[in-house]
C-alpha atoms as one frame of an Amber mdcrd trajectory, in Angstrom:
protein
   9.638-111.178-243.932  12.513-109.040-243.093  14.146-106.876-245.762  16.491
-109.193-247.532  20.560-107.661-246.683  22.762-108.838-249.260  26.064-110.816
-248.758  29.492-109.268-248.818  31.007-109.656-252.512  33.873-111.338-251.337
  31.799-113.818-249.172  29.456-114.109-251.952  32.741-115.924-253.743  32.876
-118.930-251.195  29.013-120.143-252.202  29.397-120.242-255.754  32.816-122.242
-255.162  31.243-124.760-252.902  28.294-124.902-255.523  30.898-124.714-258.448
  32.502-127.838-256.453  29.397-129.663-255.236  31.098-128.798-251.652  29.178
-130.921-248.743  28.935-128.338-246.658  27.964-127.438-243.050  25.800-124.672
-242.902  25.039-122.492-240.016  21.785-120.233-239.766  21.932-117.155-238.281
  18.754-118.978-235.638  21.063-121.448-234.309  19.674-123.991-236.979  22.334
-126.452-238.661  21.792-128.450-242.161  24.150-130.190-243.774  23.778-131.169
-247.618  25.650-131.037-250.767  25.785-127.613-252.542  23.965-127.156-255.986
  23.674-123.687-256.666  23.164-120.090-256.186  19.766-118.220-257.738  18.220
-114.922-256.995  14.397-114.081-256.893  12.470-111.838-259.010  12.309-109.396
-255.717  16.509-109.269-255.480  16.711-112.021-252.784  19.921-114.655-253.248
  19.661-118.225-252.049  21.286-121.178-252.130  20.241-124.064-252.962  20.941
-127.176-250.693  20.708-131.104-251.069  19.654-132.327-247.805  18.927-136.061
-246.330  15.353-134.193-246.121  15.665-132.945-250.294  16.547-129.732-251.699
  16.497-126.778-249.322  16.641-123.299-250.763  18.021-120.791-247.668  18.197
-117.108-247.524  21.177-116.167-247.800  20.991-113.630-245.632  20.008-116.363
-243.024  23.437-118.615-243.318  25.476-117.617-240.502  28.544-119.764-241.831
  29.348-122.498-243.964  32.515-125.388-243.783  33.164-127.506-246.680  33.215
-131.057-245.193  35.482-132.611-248.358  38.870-133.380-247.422  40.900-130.645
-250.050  38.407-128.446-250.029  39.680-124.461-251.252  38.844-122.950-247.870
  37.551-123.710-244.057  34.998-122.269-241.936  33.796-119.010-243.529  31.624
-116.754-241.472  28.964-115.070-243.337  26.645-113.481-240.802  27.185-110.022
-239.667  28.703-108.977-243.267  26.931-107.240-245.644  27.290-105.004-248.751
């Protein structure tokens, strides 16, 4: 596995109010893969690696963040659009 890159702090922000929220979001993977699934929460592994966690037609997904290449809340008053998250790192 590739050495995990974490998120911007500032991008960082926009997961844990979509999880905060139970956002339904629209998630974009940095391989062209899409999911969409309710937000649940944010956790970070014993080796340093963030992920969120994901509620899927298909159950819970946990992703990488360092994977998502953008997420947009699909809940009509939602705090903020598209937000891209690829490419940004600390």
């Amino acid at each position: 596995m590739d050495d995990y890159q974490p998120l911007a702090c500032d991008l960082y922000d926009y997961l844990e109010i979509a999880c905060l929220h139970g956002y339904q979001l629209d998630v974009e993977l940095v391989d062209g893969t899409r999911l969409q699934g309710r937000a649940l929460t944010t956790e970070t592994a014993a080796s340093k690696e963030e992920f969120l966690l994901l509620r899927t037609a298909d159950g819970e997904q946990r992703l990488r963040m360092d994977r998502l290449l953008a997420i947009t809340p699909q809940d009509a008053g939602a705090s903020f659009g598209r937000v891209l998250l690829g490419g940004k790192r600390c």
